[in-house]
N, C-alpha and C positions, 0 to 999 in steps of 0.2 A: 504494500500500500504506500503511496506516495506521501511525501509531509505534505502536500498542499490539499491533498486528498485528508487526511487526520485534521487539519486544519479546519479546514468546512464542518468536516463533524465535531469537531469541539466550539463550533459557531450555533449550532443548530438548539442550543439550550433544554433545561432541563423537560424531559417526557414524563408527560403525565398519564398515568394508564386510564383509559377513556371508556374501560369497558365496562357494563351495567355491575354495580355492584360492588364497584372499587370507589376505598373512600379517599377522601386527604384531610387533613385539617391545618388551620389558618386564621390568621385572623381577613374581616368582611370591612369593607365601609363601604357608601353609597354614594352614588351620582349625584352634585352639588346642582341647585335649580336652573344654575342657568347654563346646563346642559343639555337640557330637556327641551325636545324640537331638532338638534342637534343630529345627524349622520351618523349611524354605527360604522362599525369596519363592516357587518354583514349588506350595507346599504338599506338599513330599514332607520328610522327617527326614533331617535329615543323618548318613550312617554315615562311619564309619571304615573301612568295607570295602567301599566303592564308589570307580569311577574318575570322581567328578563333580567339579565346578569351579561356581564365581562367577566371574561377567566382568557389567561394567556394563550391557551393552550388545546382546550378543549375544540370541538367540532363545532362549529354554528349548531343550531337544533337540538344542540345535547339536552336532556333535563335532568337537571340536578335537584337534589332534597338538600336544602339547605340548615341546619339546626342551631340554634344560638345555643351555644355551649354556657352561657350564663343563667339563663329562664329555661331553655330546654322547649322554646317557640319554635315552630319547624317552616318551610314554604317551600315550593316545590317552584322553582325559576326554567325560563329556557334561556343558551348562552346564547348571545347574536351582537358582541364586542369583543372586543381585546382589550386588557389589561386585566389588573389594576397593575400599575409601573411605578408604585410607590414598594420600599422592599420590606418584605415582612407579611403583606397581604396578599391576598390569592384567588378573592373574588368584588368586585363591584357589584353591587346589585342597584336594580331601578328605585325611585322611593318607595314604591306599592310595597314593595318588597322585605326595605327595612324597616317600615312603619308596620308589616306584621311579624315582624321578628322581633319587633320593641328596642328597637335601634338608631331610632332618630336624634335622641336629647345625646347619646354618647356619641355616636359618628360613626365608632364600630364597634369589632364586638368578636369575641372569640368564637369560630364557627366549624363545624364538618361539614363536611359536601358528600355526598353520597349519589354517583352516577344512575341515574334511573334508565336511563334509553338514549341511543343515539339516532 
């Protein structure tokens, strides 16, 4: 294998196994409002009144269980973004989202993901 070849693959960042049933955990925070209206990477507008989420990595369409590891609130998101590229976290969620996770007043909030279907 060439260095420039190992090169590329140590570019391609860390994988996340996407298949139903695999979890991760992380900490979440949420889409600030004046993102909302705004373009995803999958080319859909981000609402405020949808249950979708950013995760780096994941497939557009994925649905994920998301659970606040604090209150033990659960939601069940589809991913159609990319990020969060803050380090440390590992999902953005829409507001709908983290207003029923009870997530709002802190920002974020310690969470599992649990891949439902891709």
């Amino acid at each position: 294998m060439s260095a420039c070849w190992l090169l590329l693959a140590g570019c391609a960042g860390p994988s996340v196994d996407s298949t139903p049933g695999s979890i991760q955990r992380g900490e979440a925070s949420y889409y600030a409002s004046r993102y909302v209206g705004q373009q995803t990477a999958s080319g859909e507008r981000l609402s405020a009144q949808q249950l979708t989420a950013a995760h780096r990595s994941l497939p557009f369409g994925t649905r994920v269980r998301v659970t606040n590891l604090d209150n033990d609130r659960h939601v069940i998101v589809r991913i159609n973004d990319r990020g969060p590229f803050t380090r440390g976290r590992i999902i953005d969620l829409s507001p709908l989202a983290a207003r029923r996770l009870g997530m709002l007043r802190s920002g974020t909030a310690p969470v599992r993901l649990e891949v439902l279907s891709r």
